[in-house]
N, C-alpha and C positions, 0 to 999 in steps of 0.2 A: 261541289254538289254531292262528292260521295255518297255516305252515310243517309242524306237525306233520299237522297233517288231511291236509294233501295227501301227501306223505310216507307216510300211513296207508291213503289210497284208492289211490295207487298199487300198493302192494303186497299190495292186497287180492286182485285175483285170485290172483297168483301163492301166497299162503299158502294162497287156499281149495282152488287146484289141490293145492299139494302133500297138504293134508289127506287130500282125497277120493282121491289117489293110495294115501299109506299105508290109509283104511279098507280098497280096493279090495285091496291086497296081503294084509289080514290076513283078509279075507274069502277069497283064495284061499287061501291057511294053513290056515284053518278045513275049506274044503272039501277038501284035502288032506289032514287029518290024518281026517278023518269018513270019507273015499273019498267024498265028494260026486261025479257027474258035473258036468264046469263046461262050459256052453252056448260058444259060437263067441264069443259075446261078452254083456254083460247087455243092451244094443239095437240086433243086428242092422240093417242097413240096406243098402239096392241102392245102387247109386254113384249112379244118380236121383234117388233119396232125399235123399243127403249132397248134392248140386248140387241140388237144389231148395231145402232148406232153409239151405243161404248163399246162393242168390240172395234169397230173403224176409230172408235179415239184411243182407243189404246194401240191398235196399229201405227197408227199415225204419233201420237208419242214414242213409242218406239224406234221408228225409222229416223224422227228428231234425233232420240237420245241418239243412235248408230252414228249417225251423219255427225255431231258435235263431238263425237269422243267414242276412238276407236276400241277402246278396251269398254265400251259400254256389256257388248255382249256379256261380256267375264263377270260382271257386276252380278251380287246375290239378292235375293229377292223377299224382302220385309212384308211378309204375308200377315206379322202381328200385329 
């Protein structure tokens, strides 16, 4: 299964984004075609909010990389 797995988990996000993309479209559709009122967005969030919660995922990637490989710290950091 090598080659394929990997192959398979790479483009796993990007299929599950496009999914939840089209539900997300055919969900406005619907509320479109009902006259639903549709909200600012389905989870609102202060710009606080959004910069809190990537600084906790890049925490939390972090402590990943640390835990899986010791010399992670030592690693340099591709800011371009």
């Amino acid at each position: 299964m090598g080659a394929d797995r990997v192959v398979a988990i790479s483009k796993h996000r990007v299929v599950l984004a496009e999914l939840t993309h089209k539900i997300t479209l055919a969900e406005r559709r619907l509320a479109v075609e009902k006259d639903i009122p549709q909200p600012a967005g389905r989870y609102p969030l202060t710009e606080q909010q959004i910069a809190w919660r990537s600084y906790e995922d890049r925490l939390a990637q972090d402590a990943d990389g640390r835990k899986q490989h010791r010399a992670y710290a030592r690693l340099t950091i591709d800011d371009g």
